[in-house]
N, C-alpha and C positions, 0 to 999 in steps of 0.2 A: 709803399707801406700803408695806405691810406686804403689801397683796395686789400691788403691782408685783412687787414682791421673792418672794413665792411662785410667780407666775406666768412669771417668769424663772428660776428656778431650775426648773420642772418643762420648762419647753420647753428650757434646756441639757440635763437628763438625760434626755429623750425622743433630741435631737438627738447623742446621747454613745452611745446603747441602738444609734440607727438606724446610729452608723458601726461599731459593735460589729459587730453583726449583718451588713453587706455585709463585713466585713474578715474573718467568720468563714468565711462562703459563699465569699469568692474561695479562700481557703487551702484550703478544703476540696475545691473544683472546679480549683483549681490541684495538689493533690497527686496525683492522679490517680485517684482511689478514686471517682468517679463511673462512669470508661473502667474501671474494672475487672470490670465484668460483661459474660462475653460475651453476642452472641445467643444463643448456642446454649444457654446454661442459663438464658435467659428463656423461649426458647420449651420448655425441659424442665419447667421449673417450669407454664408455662402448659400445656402439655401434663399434665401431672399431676394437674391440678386441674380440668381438663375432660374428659377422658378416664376416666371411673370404670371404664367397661368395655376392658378389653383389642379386642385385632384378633383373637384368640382368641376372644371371645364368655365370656370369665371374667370374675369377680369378686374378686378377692383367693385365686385357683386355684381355684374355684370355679366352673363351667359353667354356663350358664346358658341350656342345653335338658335335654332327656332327662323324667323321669319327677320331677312334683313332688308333694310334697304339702303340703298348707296345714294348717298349727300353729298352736294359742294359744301357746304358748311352746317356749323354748327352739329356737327359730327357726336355719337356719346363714345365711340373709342375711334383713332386713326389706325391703320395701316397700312405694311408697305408687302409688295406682293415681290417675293425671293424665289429662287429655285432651292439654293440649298441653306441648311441650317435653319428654318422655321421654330417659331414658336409655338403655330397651329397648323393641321393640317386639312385643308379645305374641302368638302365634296359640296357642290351644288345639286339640290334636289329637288324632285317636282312636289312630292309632300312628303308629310309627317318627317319633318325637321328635328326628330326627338334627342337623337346622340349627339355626343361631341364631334366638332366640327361638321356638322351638316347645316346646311345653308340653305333656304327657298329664298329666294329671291320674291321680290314685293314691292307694290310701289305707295302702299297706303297698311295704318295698322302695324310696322314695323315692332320685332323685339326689342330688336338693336340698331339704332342707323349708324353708318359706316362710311368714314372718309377712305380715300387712298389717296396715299401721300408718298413723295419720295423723300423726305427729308424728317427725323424728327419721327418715329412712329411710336404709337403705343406697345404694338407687338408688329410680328413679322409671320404675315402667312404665303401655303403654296397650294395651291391647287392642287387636288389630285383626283382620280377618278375611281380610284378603291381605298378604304381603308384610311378615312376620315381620322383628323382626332390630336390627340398627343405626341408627337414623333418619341 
């Protein structure tokens, strides 16, 4: 008898929880605070977090050609060198470093100094041998 009596009391307060919970969701998609975001700052937010690199070829105003040289520390951006899915895409060149993703390498007078790191990157780039730039 004692376990009938338990077992009715947990299935009224599950069935007490369940209309709790639908009566909470309607109020809450009835007030309108679901419609209150528009597209346009979903796709800002989604743009913001996909987009590391500007249309600019910066980083946090940072450029991201010209004349680099590579640091043990004190780095002004880190990276980690990937095959696929890059953020940038690398060509090292012997000069005029003018476009996106072009790199001279340097060991004094750098544009940018450059760690590489495996953990923790600012961006993620790949080498390549044509076709520098933005993937």
């Amino acid at each position: 008898m004692k376990q009938e009596k338990k077992n009715i009391i947990k299935s009224s307060l599950f069935v007490a929880m369940f209309f709790i919970v639908i009566a909470i969701s309607i109020s809450f998609i009835t007030s309108g605070r679901v419609n209150d975001v528009s597209e346009n700052q979903i796709t800002e937010s989604y743009n913001t977090l996909t987009d590391i690199i500007d249309e600019n070829c910066e980083f946090n105003g940072m450029k991201l050609y010209g004349k680099i040289q590579f640091v043990t520390s004190f780095p002004d951006i880190k990276i980690k060198v990937v095959e696929s899915f890059p953020d940038l895409k690398v060509k090292i060149v012997d000069a005029f470093p003018d476009d996106c993703g072009e790199w001279q390498i340097v060991n004094s007078f750098p544009d940018l100094k450059v760690q590489i790191v495996e953990s923790f990157p600012d961006i993620k780039i790949k080498f390549v041998e044509a076709f520098p730039g933005l993937p």
